[in-house]
N, C-alpha and C positions, 0 to 999 in steps of 0.2 A: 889432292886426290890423285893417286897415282894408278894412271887408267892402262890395262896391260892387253891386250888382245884376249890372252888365257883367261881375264877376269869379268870379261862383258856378257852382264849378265842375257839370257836367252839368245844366245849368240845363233843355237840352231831357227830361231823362228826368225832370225834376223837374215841366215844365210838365205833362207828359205825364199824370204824377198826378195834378196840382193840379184837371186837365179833370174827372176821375172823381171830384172832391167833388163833393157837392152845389152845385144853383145857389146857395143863400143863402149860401156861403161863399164863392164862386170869386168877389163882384160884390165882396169885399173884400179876392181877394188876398194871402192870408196868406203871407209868407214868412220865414225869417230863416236866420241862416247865424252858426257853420258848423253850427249844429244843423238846420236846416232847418225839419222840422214838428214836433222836440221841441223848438228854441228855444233861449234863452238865458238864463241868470240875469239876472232883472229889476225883485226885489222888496228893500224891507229887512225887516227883525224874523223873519231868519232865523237858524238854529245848526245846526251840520252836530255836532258834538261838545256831548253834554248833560252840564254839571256835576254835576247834581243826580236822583232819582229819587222816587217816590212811595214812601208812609210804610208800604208791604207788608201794611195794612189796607184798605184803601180799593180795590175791584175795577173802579169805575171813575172815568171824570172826564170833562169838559167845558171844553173852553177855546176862548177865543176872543183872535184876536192883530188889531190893524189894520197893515196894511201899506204904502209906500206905492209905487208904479210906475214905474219908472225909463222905458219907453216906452211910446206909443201899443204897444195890445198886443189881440188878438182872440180870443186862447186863451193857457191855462195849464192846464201841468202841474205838478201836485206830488208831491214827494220827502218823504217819510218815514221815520225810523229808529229802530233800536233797539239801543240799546248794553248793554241790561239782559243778563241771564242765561238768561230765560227766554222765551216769544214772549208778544208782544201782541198785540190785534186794534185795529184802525183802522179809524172811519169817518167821512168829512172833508164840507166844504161852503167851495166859494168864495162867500162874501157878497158882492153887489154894494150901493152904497149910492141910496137914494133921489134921483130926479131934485131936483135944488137944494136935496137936505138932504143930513145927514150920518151918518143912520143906517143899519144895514144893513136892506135891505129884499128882495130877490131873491136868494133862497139857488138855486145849483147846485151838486149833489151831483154827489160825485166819487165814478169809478169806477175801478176794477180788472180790466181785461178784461171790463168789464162788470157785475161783480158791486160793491154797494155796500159793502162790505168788504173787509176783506185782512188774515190772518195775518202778523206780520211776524215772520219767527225770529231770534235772539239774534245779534250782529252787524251786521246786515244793513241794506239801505237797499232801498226800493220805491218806482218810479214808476207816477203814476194816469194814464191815459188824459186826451188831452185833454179841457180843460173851454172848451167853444166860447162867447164872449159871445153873446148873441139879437142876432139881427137889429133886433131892436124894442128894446133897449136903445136909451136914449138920456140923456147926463149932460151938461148943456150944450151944449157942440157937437158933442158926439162921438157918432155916433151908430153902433149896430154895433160898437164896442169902449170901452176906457178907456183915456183919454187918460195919455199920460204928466205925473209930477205929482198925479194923482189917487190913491185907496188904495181899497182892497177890505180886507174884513176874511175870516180864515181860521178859520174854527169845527170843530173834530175833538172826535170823543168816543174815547176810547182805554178799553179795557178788560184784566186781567190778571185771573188766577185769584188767591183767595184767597190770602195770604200772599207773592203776588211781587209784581214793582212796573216803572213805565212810565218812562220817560225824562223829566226836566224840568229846567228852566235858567234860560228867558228869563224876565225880573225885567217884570211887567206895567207899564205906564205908566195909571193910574187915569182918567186925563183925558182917555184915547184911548181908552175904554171896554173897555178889557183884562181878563182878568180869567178867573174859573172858578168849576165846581160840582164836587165830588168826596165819593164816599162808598162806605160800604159799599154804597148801593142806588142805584146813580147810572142816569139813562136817555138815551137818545142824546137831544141838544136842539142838533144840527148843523143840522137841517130846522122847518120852520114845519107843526105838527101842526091848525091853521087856515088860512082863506081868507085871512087879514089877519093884519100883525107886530103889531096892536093886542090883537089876542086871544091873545097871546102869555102864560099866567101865569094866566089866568082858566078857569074854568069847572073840571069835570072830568075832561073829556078832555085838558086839560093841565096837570094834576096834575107838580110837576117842574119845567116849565118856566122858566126864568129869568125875573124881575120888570122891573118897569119897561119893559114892551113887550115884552119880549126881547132888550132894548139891551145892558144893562150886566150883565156878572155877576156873583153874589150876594161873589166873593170874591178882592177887589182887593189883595189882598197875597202871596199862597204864589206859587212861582214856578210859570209856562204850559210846554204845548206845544203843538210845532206843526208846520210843513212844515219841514226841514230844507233844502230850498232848492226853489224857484220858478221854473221860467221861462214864458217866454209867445212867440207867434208874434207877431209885428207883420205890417201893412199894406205892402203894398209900400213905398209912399210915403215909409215908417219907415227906409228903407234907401235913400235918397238922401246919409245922412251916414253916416260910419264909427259901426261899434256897437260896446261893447266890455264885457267881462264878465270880471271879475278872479276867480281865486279864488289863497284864501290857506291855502296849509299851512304850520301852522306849531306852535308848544307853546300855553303859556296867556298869554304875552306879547301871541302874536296875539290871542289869544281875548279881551284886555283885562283881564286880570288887574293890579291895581293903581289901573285908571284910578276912583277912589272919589269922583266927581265929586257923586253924591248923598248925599241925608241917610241914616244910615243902615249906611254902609259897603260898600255892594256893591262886589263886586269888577269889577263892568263887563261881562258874559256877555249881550253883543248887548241891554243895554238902551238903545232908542235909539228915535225918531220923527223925523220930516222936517217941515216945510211950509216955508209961505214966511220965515215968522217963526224959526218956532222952532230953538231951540239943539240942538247932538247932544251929546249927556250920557253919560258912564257905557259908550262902548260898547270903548274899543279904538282906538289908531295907525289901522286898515286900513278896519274899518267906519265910523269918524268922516270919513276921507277920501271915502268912495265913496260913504257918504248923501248926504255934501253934495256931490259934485261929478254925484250920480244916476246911477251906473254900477255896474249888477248884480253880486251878487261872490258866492260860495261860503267862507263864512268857515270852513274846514276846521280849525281848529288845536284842537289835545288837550292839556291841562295836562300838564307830564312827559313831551311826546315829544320823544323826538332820532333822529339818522339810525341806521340799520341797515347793517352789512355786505352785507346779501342783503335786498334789500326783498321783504316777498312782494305775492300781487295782495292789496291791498288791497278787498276787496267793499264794507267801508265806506261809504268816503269818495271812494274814486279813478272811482267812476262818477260824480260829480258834477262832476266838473271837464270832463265831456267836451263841455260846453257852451260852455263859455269860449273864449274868444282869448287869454289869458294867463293864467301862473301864476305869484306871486310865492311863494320859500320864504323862510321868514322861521327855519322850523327850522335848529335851530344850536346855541346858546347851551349847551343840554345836553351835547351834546358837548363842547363848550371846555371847559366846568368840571372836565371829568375830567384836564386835562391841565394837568400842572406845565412851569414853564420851563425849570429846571436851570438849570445854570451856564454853556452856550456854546450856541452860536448851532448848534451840530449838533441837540442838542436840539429847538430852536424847528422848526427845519426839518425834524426826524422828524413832529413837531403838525400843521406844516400838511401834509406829505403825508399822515397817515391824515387829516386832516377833508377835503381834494382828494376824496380817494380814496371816502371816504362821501358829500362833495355829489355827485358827479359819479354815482355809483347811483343815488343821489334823481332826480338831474335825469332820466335813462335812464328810472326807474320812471313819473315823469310825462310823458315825453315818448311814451311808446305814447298817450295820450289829448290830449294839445296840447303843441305846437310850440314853444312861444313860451312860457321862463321869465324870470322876472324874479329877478335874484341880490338878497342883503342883507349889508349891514355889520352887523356884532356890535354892541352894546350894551355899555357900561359894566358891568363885573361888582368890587363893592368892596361895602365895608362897610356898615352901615344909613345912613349920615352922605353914603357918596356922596363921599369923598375917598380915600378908598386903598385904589388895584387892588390884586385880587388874584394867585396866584401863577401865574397864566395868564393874565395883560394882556400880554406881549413877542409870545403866542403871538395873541392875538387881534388885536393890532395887526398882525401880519405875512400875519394871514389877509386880514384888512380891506382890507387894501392889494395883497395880491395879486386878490383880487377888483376891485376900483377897476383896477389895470395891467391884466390880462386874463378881464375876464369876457365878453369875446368868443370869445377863444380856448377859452374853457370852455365854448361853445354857450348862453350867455345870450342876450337879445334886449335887454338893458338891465340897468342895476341902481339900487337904493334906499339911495345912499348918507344910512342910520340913523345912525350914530353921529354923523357931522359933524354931524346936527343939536340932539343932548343932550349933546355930549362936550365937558367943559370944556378946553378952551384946543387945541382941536383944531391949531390953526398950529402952536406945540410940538413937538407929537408928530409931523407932516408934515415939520416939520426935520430931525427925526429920525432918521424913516424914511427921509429921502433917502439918510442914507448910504449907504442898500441900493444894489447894483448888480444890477438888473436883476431882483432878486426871481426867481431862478433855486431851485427848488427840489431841496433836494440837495445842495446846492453852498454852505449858506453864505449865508443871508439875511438877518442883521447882519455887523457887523464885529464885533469882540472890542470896539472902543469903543463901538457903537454898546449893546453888553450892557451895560457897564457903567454907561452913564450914568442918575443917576436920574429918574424918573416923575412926581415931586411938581408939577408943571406941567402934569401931560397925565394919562389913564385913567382920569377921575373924572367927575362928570356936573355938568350946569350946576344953576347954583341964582342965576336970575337977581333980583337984588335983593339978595341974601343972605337969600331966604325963602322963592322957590318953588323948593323941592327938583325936580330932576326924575326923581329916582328915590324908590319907595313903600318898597324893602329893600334898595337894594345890586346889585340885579337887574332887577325889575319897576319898569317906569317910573310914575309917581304920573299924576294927572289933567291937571297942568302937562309932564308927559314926553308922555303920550300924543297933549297937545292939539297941543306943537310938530312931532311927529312927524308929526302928521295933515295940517299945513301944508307939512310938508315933501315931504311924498306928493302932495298938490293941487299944488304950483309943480310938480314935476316931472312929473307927467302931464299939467299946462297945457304944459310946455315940448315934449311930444312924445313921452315915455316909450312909451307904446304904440304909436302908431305907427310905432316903430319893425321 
């Protein structure tokens, strides 16, 4: 969605607002679209879906995550959740880092209608009021916000009663000073309880407090929590180019499951950093694309979700997405699996009208929040070896491909043809499937030869060299699946994907 200043719609009722901030804001102009003044996803080292939970001793914690800024940005809001059973209480602090260093140094605490805290009950997602950068901020040249490119760190103390426990996931990165304090007797260290981040750890009245200034925390290895997505307002100025903020529902494939790029074995749950240098590791197809191409995303996807008959409103997850200009569903895969071939082409074409029939709710369900979805091709499903489909590849090459002929007519804005870029001998199976006529569903979307013929050429996944597999099981793509795929997402969003 290509957002232009000229094109924001009631832009006079919005001016109208913007008069009644204060002057230290109005001389900056905040604007962005289509969220307006709650913004747009704009940060990484976020998880909308937490794998993991605290160990139901431990009543609170402390973490801190570095993040880093997809644009010039003058305020942020953050999203918090709770996927546990029971409610939690949160209270957060955006760190800004020090003029020409790289520590955090200006904590702004975040509120809740005002109040520094917020009960979050079981399900549920909560956004904080914005968090305005100072006027007198100033980091290089930017002076009154943060520059895109640049990163703030995210510090939250989370609390649970005795015996229950908090959401956590994200796999800290040690180097980026990530990290946490957790205990039975844990005390909020989101704020600076001195004049100075020196005094941070010293004395008695900061008894608690994190060491080494306040920098790094005591405990670089359990996994963090944190905002579960980010946006920020930008400068007018900011919106001279098109903006654009993805998010992704999808299972644990989106989530990066498989991608075991570090030492260690993690399954890849948004661990990832940016700069100029460095490499994206360990995160996922979707997140590894959007860090490095620096466009804000809502990484929504749940291990073990498939579509639904009747979607309900999702409270979750589906308020997050209302920020975005597009949404790609990458969900699917779960669905196919349940579905056998059989022996004729009626068969095949019962599969894809109920998986139609389930994308097309999906799409309806996210479409009351954004306009604009992005379809996906199915993924190789076979054996740990990654050579032989299983007994729903006729069914998912038939989807594939009618997704590819009409995903316009299905109210897509575009799609992410996935498979063509891990699917061994892709041409093959494209011969194949020409037999199709017309990919009329209903009617017969092979021929009786086109059943017939076998697969052993096509429905398997690449393994280029004969070493880098690019699947982890048979299902989940490996760190060489994930990396191709990530490229295949950056050419295509180079080529115009969202703009469309």
């Amino acid at each position: 969605m290509a957002i232009h200043v000229s094109k924001i719609s009631g832009i006079s009722g919005y001016l109208t607002t913007l008069n009644a901030l204060p002057a230290a804001l109005t001389n900056r102009q905040p604007v962005s679209a289509p969220g307006l003044l709650k913004g747009m996803p704009s940060t990484s080292r976020t998880c909308s879906w937490w794998p993991s939970s605290s160990n139901g001793t431990d009543t609170g914690g402390n973490y801190q995550v570095r993040s880093y800024v997809f644009v010039d940005s003058v305020g942020f809001r953050m999203y918090y959740t709770n996927n546990q059973t029971t409610p939690i209480t949160v209270t957060a602090a955006l760190w800004l880092r020090s003029n020409g260093g790289g520590n955090p140094i200006l904590p702004l605490q975040a509120t809740w209608g005002g109040a520094a805290s917020i009960v979050i009950p079981p399900g549920r997602s909560v956004e904080s009021d914005q968090i305005m950068v100072p006027v007198s901020y100033v980091q290089g040249t930017a002076r009154g916000y943060v520059a895109a490119g640049d990163y703030v760190y995210f510090r939250t103390y989370v609390t649970a009663t005795s015996g229950n426990k908090w959401p956590l996931g994200l796999i800290p990165s040690p180097n980026q000073q990530e990290g946490s304090s957790h205990s039975a007797s844990e005390t909020d260290e989101t704020q600076a309880t001195s004049a100075t981040l020196a005094a941070l750890g010293t004395g008695t009245a900061n008894t608690g407090q994190w060491t080494n200034s306040g920098v790094t925390p005591p405990d670089q290895s359990g996994y963090v929590y944190g905002p579960s997505v980010v946006t920020s307002i930008s400068p007018l100025a900011a919106l001279a180019s098109p903006r654009y903020a993805v998010g992704v529902y999808g299972d644990s494939i989106g989530q990066g499951s498989g991608d075991t790029y570090e030492a260690g074995g993690f399954t890849g749950y948004n661990r990832t950093y940016t700069s100029a240098n460095a490499a994206i590791q360990g995160a996922g197809e979707f997140v590894r694309a959007f860090d490095g191409l620096k466009i804000g995303y809502v990484q929504g996807c749940k291990y073990g979700d498939q579509m639904v008959a009747q979607p309900i409103d999702d409270n979750y997850r589906l308020p997050f997405y209302a920020g975005c200009s597009h949404v790609v569903i990458q969900m699917g895969v779960n669905n196919i699996t349940t579905y056998t071939d059989g022996a004729s082409d009626v068969n095949v074409a019962a599969n894809v009208t109920s998986f139609l029939g389930l994308l097309q709710g999906m799409m309806a369900h996210i479409q009351r929040r954004v306009p604009k979805i992005i379809l996906c091709t199915y993924l190789p499903i076979t054996n740990a070896a990654g050579n032989t489909p299983t007994t729903c590849n006729h069914t998912r090459i038939a989807i594939n491909n009618y997704i590819r002929a009409n995903w316009a007519s299905l109210g897509a804005s575009g799609y992410l043809d996935r498979a063509a870029a891990v699917e061994a001998d892709t041409a093959t199976q494209s011969a194949l499937i020409s037999l199709q006529t017309g990919l009329t569903v209903g009617t017969g979307i092979y021929s009786a030869t086109a059943l017939q013929q076998p697969l052993t050429a096509g429905g398997g996944w690449l393994k280029p060299g004969g070493t880098n597999l690019y699947t982890a099981d048979g299902t989940h793509p490996s760190q060489y699946g994930h990396t191709a795929l990530a490229a295949a997402h950056t050419s295509a969003i180079g080529a115009g994907l969202l703009a469309q």
